[in-house]
Backbone as a printed PyTorch tensor [residue, N CA C, xyz], in Angstrom:
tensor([[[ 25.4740, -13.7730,  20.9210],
         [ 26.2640, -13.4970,  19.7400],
         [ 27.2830, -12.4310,  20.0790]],

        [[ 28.4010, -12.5810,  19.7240],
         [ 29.5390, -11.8190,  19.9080],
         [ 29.9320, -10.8290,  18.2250]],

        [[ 30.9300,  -9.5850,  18.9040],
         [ 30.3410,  -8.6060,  18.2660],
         [ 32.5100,  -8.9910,  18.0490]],

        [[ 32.9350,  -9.0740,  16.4200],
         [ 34.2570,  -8.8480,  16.6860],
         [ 34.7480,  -7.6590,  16.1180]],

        [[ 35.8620,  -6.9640,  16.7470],
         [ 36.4710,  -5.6590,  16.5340],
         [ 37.6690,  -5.6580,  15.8140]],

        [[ 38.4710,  -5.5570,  14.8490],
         [ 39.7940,  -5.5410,  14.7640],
         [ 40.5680,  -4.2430,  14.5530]],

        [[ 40.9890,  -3.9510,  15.6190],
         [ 42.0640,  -2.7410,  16.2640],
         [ 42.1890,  -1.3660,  15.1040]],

        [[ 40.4760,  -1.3860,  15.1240],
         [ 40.2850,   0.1160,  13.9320],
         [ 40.0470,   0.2450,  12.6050]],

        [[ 40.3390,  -1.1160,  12.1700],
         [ 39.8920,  -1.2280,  10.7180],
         [ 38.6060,  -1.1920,  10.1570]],

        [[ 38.7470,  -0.1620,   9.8060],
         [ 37.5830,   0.3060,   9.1250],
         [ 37.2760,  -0.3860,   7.4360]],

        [[ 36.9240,  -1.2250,   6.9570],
         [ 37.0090,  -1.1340,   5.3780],
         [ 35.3440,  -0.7150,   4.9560]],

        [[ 35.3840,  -0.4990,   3.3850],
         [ 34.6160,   0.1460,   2.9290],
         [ 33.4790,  -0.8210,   3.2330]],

        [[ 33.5290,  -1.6890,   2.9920],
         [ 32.0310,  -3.1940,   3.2190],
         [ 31.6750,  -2.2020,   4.7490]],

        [[ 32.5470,  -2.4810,   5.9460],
         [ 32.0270,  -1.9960,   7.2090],
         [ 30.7480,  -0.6720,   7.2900]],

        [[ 30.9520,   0.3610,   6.2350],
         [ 30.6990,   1.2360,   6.2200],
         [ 29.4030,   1.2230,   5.8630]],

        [[ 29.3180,   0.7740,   4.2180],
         [ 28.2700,   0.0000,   3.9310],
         [ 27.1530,  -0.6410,   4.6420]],

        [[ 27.1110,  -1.5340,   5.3660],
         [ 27.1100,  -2.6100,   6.7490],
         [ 26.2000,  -1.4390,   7.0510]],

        [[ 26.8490,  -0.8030,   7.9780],
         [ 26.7790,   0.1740,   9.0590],
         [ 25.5060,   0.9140,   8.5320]],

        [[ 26.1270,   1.7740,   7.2600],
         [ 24.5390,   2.4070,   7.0050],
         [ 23.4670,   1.9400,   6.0870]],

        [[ 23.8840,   0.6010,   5.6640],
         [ 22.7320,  -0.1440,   5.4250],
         [ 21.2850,   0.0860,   6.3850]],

        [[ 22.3160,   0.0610,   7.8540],
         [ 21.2730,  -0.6770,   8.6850],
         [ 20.8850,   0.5290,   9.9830]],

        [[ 21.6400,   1.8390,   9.1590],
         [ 21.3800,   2.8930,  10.4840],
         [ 20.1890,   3.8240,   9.1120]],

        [[ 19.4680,   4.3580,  10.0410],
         [ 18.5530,   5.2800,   9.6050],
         [ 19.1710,   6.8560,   9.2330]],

        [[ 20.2350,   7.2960,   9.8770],
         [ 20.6400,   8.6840,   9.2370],
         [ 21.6420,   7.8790,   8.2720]],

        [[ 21.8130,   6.8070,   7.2680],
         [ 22.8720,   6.8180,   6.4640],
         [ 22.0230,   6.9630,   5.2090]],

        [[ 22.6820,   6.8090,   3.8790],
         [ 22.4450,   7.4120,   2.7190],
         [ 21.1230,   6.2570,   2.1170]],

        [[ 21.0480,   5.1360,   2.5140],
         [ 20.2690,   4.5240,   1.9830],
         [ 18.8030,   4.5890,   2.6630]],

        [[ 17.2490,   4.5280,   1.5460],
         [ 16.5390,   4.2590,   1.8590],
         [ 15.9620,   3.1580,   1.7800]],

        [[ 15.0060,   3.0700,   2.6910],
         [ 13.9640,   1.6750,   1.4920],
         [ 13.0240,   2.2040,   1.1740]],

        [[ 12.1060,   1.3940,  -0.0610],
         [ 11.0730,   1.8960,  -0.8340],
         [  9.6040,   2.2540,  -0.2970]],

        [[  9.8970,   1.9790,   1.6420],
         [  8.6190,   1.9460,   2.0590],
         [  8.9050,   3.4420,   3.0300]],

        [[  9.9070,   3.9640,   3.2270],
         [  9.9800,   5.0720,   3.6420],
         [ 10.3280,   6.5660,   2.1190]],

        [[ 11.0480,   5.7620,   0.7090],
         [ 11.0770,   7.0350,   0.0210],
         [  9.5880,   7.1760,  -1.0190]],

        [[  9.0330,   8.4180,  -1.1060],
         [  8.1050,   8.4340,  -1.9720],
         [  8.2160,   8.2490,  -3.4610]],

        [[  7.9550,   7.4530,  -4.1320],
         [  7.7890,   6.9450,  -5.7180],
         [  7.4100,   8.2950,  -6.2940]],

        [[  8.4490,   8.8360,  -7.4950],
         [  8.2020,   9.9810,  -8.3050],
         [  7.4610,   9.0940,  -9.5230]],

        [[  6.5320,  10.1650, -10.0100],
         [  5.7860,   9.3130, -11.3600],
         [  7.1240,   9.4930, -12.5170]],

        [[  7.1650,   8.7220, -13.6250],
         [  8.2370,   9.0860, -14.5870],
         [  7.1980,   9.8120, -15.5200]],

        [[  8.4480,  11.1560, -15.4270],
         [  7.7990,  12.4030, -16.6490],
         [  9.1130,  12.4640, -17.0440]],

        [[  9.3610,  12.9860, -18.1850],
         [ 10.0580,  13.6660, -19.0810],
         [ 10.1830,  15.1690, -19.6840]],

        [[ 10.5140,  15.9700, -19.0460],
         [ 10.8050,  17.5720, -19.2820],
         [ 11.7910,  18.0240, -20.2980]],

        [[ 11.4030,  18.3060, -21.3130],
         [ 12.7010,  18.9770, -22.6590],
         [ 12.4380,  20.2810, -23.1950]],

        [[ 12.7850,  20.6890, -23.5720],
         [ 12.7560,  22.0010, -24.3660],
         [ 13.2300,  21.9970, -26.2370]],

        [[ 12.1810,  22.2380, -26.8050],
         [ 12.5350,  21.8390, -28.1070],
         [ 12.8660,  23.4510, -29.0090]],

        [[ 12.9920,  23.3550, -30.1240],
         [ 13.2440,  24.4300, -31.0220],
         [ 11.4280,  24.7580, -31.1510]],

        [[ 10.4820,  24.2770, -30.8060],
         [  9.1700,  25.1670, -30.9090],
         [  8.4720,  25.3540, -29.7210]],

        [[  9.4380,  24.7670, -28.3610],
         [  8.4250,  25.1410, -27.4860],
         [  9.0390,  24.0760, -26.0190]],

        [[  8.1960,  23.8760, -25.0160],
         [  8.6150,  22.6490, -24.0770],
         [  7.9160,  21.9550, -24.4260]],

        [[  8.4670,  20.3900, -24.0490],
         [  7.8450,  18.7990, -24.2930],
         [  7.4860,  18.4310, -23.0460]],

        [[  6.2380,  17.9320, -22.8270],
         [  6.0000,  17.4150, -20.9670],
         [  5.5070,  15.9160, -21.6660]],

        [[  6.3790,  14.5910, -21.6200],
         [  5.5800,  13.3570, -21.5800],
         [  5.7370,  13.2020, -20.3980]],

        [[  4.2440,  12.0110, -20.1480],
         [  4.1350,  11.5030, -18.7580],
         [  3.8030,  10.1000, -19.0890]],

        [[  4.3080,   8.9190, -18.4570],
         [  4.5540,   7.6590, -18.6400],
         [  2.6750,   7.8290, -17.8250]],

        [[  1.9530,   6.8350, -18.7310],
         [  0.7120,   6.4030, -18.0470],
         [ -0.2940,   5.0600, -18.7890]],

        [[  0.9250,   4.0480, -18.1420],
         [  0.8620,   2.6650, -19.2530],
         [ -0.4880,   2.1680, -18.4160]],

        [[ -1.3380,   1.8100, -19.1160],
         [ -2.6590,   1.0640, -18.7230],
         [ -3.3210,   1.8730, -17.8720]],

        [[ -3.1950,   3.0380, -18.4120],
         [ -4.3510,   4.2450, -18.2620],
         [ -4.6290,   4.9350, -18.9080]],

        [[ -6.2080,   4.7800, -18.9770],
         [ -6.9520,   5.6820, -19.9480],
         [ -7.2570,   6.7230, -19.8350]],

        [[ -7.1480,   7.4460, -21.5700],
         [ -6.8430,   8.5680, -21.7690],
         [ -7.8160,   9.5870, -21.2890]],

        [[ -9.4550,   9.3510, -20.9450],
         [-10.2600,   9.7460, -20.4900],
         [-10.0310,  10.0290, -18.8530]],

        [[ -9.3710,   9.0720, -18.3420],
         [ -9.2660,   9.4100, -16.8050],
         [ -8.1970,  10.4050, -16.7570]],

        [[ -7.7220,  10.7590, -17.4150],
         [ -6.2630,  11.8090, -17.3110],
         [ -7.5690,  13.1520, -17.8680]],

        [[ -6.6080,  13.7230, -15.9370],
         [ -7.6360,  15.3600, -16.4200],
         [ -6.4980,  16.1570, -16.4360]],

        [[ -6.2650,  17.5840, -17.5120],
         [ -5.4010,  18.1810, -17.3850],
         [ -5.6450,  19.6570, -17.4020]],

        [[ -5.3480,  20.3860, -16.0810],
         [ -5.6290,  21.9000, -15.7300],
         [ -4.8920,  22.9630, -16.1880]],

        [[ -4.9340,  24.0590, -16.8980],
         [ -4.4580,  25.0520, -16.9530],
         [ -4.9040,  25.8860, -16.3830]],

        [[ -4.4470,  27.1390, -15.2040],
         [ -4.9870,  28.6160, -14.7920],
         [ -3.3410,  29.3330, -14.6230]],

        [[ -3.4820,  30.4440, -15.2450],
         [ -2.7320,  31.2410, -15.3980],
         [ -1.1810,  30.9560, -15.9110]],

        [[ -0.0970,  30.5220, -15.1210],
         [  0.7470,  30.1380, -15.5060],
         [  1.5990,  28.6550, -14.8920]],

        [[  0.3460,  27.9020, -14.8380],
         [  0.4940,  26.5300, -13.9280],
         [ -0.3400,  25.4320, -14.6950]],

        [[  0.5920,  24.3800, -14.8310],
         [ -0.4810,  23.3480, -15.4840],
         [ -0.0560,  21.9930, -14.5470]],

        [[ -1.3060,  21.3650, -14.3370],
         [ -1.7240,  20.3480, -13.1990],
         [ -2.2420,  19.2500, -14.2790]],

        [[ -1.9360,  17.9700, -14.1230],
         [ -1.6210,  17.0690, -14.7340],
         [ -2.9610,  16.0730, -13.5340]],

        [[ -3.5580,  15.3300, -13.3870],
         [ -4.2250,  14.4120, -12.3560],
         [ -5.2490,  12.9380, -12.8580]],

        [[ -4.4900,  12.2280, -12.1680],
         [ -5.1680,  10.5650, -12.6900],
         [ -5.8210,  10.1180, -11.0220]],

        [[ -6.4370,   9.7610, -11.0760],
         [ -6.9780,   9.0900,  -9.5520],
         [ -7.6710,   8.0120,  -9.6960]],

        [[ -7.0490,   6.6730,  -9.6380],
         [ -7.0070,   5.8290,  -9.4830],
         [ -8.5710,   5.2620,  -8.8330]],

        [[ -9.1540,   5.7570,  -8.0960],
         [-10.4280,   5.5820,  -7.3150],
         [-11.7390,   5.6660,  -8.2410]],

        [[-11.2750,   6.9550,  -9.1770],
         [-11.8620,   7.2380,  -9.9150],
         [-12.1490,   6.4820, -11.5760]],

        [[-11.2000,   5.8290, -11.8470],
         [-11.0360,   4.9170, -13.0540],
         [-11.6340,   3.6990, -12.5770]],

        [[-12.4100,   3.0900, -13.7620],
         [-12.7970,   1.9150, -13.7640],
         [-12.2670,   0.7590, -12.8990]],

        [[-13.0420,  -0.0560, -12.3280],
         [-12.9250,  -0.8860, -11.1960],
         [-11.8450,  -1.7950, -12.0340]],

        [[-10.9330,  -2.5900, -11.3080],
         [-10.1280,  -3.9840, -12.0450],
         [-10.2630,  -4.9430, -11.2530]],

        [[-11.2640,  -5.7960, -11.9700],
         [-11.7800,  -7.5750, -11.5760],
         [-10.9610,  -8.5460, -11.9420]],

        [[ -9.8090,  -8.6610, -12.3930],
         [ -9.0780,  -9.1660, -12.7600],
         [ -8.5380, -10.1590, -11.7660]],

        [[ -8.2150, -11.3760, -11.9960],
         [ -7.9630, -12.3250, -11.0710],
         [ -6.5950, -12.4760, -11.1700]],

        [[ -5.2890, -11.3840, -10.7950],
         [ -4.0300, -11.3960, -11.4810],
         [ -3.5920, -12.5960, -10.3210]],

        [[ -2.4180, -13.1850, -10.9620],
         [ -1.1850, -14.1350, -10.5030],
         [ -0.2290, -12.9160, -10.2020]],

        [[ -0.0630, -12.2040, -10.9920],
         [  0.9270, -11.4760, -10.4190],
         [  0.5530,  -9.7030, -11.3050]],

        [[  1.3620,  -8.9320, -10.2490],
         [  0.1640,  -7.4170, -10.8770],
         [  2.0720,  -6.7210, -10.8750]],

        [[  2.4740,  -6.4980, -12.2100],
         [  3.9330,  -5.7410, -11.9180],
         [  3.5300,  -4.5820, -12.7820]],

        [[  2.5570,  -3.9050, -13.0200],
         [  2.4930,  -2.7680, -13.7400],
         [  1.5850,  -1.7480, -12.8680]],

        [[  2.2670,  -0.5900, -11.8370],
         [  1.9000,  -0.1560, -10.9500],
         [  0.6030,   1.4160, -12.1440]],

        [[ -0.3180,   1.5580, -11.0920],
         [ -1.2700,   2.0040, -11.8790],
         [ -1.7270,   3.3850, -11.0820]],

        [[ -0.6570,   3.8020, -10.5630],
         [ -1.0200,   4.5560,  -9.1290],
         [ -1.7380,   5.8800,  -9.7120]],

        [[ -2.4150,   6.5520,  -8.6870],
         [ -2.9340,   8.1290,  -8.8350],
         [ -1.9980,   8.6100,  -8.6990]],

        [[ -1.5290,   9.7500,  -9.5560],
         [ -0.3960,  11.0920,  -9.3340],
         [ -1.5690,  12.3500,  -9.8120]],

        [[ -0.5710,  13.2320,  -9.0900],
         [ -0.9610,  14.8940,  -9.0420],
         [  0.3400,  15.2980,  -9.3970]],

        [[  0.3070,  16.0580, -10.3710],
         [  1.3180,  16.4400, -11.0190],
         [  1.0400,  17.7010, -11.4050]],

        [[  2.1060,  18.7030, -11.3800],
         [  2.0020,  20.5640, -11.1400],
         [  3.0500,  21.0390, -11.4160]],

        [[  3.1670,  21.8410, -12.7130],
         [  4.4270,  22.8250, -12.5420],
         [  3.7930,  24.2000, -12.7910]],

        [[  5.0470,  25.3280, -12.8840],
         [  5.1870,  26.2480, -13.0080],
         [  5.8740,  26.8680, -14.1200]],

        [[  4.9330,  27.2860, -14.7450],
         [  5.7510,  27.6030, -16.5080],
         [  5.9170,  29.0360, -16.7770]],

        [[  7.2960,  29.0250, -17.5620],
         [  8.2150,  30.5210, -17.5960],
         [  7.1960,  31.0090, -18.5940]],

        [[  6.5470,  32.6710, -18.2700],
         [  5.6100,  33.3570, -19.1910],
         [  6.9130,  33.5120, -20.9430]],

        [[  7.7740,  32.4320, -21.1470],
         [  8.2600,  32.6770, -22.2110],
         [  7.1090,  31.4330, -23.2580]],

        [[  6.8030,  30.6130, -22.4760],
         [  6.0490,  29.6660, -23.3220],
         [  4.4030,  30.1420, -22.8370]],

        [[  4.2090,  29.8010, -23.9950],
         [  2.2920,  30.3400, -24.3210],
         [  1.3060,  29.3550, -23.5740]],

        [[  1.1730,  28.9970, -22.1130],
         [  0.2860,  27.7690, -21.9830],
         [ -1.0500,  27.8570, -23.0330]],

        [[ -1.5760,  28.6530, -23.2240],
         [ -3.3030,  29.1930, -23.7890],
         [ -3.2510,  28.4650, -25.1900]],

        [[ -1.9140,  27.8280, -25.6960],
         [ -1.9650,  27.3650, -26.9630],
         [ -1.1300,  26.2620, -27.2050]],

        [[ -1.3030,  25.5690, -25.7640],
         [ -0.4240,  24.0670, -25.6180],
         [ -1.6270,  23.1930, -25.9770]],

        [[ -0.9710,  22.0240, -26.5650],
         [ -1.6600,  20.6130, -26.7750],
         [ -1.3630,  19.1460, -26.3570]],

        [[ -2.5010,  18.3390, -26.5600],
         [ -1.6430,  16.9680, -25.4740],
         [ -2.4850,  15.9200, -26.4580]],

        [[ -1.3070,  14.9270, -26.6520],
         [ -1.5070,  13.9800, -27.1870],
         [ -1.5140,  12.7730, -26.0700]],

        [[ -2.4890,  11.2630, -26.8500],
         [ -1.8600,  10.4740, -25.5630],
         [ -1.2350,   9.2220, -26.9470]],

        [[ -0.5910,   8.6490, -27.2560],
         [ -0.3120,   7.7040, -27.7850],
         [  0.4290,   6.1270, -26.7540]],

        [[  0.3490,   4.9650, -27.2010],
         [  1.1810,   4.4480, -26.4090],
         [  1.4390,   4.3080, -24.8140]],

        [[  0.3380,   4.8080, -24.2150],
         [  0.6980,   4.9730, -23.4010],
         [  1.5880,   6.2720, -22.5330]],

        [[  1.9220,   7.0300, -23.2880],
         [  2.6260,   7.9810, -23.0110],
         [  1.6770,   9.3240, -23.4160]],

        [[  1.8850,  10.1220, -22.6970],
         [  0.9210,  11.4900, -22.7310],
         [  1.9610,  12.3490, -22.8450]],

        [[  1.7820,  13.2200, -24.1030],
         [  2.7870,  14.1530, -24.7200],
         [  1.7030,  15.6640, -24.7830]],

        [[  2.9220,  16.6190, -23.6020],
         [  1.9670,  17.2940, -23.5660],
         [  3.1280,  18.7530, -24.0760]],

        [[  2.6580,  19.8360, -25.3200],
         [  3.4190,  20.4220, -25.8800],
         [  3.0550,  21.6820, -25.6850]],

        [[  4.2920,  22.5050, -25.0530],
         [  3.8840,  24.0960, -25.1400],
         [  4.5780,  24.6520, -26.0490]],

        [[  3.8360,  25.7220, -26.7550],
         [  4.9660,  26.5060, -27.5790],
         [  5.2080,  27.7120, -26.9700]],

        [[  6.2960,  28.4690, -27.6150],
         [  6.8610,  29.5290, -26.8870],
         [  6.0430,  30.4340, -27.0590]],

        [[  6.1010,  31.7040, -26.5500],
         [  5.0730,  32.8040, -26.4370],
         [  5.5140,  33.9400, -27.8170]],

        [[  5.1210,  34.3400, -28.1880],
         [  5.4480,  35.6160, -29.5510],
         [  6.1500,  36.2600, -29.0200]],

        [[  6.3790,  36.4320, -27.7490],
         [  7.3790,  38.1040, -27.2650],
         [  8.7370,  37.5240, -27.2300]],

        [[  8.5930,  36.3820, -27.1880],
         [ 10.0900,  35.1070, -26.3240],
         [ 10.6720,  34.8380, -27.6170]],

        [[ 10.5600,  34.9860, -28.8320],
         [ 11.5550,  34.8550, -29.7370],
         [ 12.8700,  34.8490, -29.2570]],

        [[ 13.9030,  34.8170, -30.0000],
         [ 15.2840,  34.9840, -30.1370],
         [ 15.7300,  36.1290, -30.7350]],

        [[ 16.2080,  36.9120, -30.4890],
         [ 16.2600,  38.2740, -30.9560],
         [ 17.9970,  38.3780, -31.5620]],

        [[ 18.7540,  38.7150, -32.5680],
         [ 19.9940,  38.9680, -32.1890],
         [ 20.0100,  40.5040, -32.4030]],

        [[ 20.5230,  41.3550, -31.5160],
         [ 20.6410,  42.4710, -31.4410],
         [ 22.3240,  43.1360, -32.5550]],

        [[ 22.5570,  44.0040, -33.5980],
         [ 23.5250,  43.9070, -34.1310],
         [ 24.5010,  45.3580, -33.1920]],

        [[ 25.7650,  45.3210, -32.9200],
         [ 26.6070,  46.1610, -32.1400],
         [ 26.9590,  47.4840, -33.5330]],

        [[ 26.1690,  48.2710, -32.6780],
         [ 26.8600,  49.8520, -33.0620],
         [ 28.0600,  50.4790, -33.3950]]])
């Protein structure tokens, strides 16, 4: 197979091409990038919102840690009920995540709550008493 050149032309497809198929270019594939779980991080007028997408998992297998100013989120898959299921086809991924942040001492973890509805795990901090909004008036 012959390789053809034309006298420098570069077009954008070439480029494409190129790092499609080279390893330092911008694209990955799904078997070298790691799958983030989908969470949702907001900040509301009473506090932060943490949902975590956890469709066809039960609410019992979801363990959730608080120590000090860190809350750890953990499903393990090994650990949940066996699936005997004789699927044709399986498109609803059910994976174990470990999930961990680090929360600003403006929100109160000691008096957060977690709902699971839907599939979705809504997990709510409110702000801390010192973290108000203060407006200070000028002298």
């Amino acid at each position: 197979m012959s390789t053809l050149f034309f006298e420098n032309r570069i077009t954008p497809f070439d480029i494409l091409v190129r790092n499609f198929f080279n390893e330092a270019g911008n694209f990955n594939t799904l078997a070298d990038s790691k799958l983030q779980h989908p969470v949702d991080i907001y900040q509301t007028d009473k506090g932060l919102s943490i949902d975590i997408a956890c469709t066809g998992i039960s609410k019992e297998d979801i363990e959730i840690q608080i120590q000090d100013n860190i809350i750890k989120v953990n499903y393990d898959k090994a650990k949940s009920s066996k699936d005997d299921k004789g699927y044709i086809h399986k498109g609803i991924a059910k994976r174990s995540f470990n999930l961990g942040w680090k929360i600003d001492s403006k929100f109160d973890l000691r008096k957060s709550n977690a709902s699971f509805k839907n599939g979705l795990l809504e997990i709510s901090i409110p702000f801390s008493k010192g973290s108000e909004l203060k407006t200070l008036e000028i002298n």
